[in-house]
C-alpha positions as CSV (number, residue, x, y, z in Angstrom):
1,X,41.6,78.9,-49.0
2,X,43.8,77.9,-46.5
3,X,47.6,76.2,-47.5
4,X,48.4,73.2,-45.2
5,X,51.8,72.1,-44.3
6,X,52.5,68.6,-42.2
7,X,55.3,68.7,-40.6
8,X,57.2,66.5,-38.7
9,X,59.6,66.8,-35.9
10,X,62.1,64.0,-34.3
11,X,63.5,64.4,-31.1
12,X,65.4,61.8,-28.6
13,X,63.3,61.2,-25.5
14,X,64.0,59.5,-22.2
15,X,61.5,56.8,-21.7
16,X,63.4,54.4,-18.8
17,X,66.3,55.6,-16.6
18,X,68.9,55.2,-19.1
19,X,66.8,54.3,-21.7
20,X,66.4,56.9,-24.7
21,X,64.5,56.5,-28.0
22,X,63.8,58.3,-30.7
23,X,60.1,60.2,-31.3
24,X,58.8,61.5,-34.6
25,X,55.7,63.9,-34.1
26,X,53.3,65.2,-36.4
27,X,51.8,68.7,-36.5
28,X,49.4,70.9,-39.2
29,X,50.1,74.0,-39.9
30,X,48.3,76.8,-42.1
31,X,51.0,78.9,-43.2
32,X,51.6,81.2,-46.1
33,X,55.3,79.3,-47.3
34,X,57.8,76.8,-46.6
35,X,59.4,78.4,-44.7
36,X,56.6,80.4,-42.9
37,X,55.5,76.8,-42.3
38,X,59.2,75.7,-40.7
39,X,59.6,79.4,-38.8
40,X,56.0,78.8,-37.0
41,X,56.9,74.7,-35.8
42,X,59.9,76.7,-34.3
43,X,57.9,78.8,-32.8
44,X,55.3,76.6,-31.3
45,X,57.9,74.1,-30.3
46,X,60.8,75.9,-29.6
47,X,60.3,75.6,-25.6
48,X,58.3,72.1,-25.3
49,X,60.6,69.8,-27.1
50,X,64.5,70.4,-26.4
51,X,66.9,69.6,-29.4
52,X,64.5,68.9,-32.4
53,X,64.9,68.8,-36.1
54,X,62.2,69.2,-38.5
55,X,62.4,66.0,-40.4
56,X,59.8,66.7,-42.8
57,X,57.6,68.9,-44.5
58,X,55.1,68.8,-47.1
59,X,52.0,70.6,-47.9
60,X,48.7,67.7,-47.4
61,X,45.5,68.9,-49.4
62,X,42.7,69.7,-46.8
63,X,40.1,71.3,-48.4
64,X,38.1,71.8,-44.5
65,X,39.1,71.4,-40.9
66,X,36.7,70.7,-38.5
67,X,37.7,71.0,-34.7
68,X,34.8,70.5,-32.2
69,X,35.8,72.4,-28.8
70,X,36.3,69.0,-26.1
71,X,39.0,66.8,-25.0
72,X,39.2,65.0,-28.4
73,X,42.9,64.5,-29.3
74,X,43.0,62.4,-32.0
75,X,42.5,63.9,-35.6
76,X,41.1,61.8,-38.4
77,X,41.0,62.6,-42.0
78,X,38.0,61.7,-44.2
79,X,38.1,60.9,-47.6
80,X,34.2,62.3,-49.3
81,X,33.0,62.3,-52.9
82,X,30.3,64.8,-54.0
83,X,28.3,64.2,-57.3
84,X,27.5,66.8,-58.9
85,X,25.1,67.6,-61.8
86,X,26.8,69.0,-65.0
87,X,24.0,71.1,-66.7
88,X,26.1,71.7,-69.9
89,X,27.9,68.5,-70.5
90,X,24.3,66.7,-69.3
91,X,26.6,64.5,-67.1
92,X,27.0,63.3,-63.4
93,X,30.8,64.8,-62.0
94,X,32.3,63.4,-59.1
95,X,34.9,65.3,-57.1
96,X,36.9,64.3,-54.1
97,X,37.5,66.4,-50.9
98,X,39.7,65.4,-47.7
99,X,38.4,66.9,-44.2
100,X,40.0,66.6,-41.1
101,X,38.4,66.6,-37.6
102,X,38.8,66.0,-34.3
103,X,37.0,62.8,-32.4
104,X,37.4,59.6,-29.7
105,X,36.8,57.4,-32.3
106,X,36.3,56.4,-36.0
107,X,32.0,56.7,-35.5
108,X,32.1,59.8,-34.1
109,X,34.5,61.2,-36.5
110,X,32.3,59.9,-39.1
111,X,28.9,61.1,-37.2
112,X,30.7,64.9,-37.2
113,X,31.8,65.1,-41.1
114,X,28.1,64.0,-41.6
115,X,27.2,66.5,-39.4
116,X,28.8,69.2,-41.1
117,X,28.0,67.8,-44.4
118,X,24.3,68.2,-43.6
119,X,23.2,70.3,-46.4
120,X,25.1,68.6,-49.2
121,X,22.3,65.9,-51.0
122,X,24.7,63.8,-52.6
123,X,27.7,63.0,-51.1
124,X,29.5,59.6,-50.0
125,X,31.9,59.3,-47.2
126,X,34.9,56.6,-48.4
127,X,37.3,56.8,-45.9
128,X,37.8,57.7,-42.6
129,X,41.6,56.8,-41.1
130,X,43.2,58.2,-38.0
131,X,46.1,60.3,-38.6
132,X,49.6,60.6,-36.9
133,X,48.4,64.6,-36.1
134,X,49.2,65.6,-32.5
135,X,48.0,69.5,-32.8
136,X,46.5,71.7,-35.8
137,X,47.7,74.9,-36.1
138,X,45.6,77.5,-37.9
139,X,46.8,80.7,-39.5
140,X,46.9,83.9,-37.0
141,X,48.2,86.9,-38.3
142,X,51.1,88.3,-36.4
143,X,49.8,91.5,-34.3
144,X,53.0,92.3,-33.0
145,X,54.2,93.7,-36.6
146,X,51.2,95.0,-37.5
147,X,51.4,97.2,-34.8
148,X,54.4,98.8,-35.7
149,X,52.6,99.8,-38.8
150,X,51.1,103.5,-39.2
151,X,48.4,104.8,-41.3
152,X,49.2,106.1,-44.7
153,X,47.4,109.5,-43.5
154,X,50.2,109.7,-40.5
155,X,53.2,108.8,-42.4
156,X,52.5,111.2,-45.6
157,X,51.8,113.9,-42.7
158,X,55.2,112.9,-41.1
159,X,57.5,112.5,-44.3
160,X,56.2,116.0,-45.7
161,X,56.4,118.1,-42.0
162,X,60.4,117.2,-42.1
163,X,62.2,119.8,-43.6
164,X,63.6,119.3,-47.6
165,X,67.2,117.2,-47.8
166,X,70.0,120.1,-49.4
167,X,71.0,119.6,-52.7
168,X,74.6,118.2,-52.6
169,X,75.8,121.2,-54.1
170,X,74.6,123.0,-51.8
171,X,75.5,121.0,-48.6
172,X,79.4,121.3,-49.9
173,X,79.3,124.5,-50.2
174,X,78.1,125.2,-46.9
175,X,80.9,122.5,-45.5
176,X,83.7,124.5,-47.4
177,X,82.5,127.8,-46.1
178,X,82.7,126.2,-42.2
179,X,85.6,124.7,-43.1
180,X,87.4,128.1,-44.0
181,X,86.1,130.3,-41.3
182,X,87.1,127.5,-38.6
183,X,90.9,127.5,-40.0
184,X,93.2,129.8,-38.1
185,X,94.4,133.2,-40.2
186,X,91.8,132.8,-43.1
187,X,89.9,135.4,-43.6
């Protein structure tokens, strides 16, 4: 299951000649940590938006994110029930969920969480509210370390081809010896 971080950025912005005022922008991130969460804003943001500061962040329970490919910038997050059927307790249980797509507008935000909620019989859609969410950013794993990585097989093979470390002992020894034949009128 994925771990959802909002975070929000501020930033001072030039709106007027002269004028400046100051933006707060949202973002959602699937990240790992805290600060996996902070390091990858940085990242994405690091070049668009000169002189931010993270002003905020918090995890935000999503349990499902639906993005529909198409122009649709605005993000809105539905609040559903489900009722379920407890066969031990012989008793109806009703548990929340909070999705998060994509859409133009309220109805057709609404019309895709149905969509995707097509096989679920009993369910009831509460909410639906646009949120401050500019971009969703969902987890990649980072291919640039991964391929620094080698097999097990290659790096057993590797560490038992080099030749054994000297026992200490052994390695002064052999320094003493070089020491005594490179000094003048030892013998």
């Amino acid at each position: 299951m994925a771990t959802w971080f909002l975070g929000k950025i501020r930033f001072t912005k030039e709106i007027d000649a002269g004028k400046f005022q100051t933006v707060t922008e949202a973002y959602l991130l699937d990240a790992v940590s805290f600060t996996d969460a902070e390091a990858r804003l940085y990242d994405l943001l690091g070049d668009n938006a000169p002189d931010f500061r993270v002003s905020s962040l918090s995890p935000m329970k999503v349990q499902e994110v639906f993005h529909v490919d198409g122009p649709e910038l605005k993000w809105f997050k539905a609040k559903i029930i489900i009722t379920t059927f407890d066969e031990k307790a012989k008793k109806e249980k009703k548990s929340s969920a909070t999705f998060l797509v994509n859409a133009d507008s309220i109805k057709q935000a609404y019309d895709r969480v149905e969509e995707a909620l097509g096989r679920v019989d009993d369910y009831e859609i509460t909410d639906v509210s646009l949120t401050p969410i500019l971009e969703v950013v969902p987890y990649e794993a980072d291919n640039q370390r991964l391929d620094q990585f080698k097999p097990l097989q290659e790096a057993v093979a590797a560490f038992e081809s080099e030749p054994a470390p000297q026992k200490a002992e052994e390695a002064s020894e052999e320094a003493i010896t070089a020491f005594e034949k490179s000094e003048p009128g030892v013998e």
